[in-house]
C-alpha positions in Angstrom: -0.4 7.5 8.8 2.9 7.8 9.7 4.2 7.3 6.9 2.5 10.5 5.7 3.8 12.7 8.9 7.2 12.1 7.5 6.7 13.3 3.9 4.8 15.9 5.0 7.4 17.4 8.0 9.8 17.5 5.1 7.5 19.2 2.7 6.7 22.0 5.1 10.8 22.1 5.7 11.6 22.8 2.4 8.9 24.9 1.5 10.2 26.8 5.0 13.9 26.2 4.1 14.2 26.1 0.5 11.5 26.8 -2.2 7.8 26.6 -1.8 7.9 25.0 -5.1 10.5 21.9 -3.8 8.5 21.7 -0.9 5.7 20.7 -3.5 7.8 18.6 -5.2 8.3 16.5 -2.2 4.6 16.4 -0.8 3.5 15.2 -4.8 5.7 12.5 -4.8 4.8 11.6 -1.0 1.3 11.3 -2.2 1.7 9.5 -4.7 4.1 7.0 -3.0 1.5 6.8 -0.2 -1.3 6.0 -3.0 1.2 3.1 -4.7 1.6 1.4 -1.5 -2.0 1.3 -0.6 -2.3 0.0 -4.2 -0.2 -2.3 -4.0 -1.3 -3.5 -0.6 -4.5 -3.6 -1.7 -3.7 -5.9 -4.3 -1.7 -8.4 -2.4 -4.7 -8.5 0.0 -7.0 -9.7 -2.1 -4.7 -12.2 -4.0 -4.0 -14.0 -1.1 -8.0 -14.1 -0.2 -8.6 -15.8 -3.2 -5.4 -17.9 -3.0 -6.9 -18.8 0.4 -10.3 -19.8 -0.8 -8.8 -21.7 -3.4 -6.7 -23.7 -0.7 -9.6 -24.5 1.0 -11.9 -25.4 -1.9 -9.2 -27.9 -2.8 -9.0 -29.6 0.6 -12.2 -30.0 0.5 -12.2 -31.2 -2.4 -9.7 -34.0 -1.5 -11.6 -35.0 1.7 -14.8 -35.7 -0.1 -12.4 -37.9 -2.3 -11.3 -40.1 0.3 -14.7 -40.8 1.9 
């Protein structure tokens, strides 16, 4: 969220400042950084779920060895 207030103050600056269409620009390419990240976050999440589960099936896995 904030991440988003930035790229968008400086969109609206250049649009203001500059060109409407380098204003653009920069919002485009804050979207689509925004969207990567979440991606990407997204991603990681879930990996280390599963690489959690996995840790855990193995310790049990081991326990039920030793009994």
């Amino acid at each position: 969220m904030m991440l988003s207030l930035v790229w968008i103050a400086t969109a609206v600056y250049s649009m203001i400042n500059d060109t409407f269409a380098h204003g653009l620009e920069i919002l485009l390419f804050g979207a689509f950084f925004i969207a990567g990240i979440a991606l990407i976050q997204a991603y990681m999440i879930r990996m280390l779920k599963l690489y959690d589960k996995n840790l855990k099936n193995e310790i049990k896995k081991k326990n039920k060895k030793r009994r």
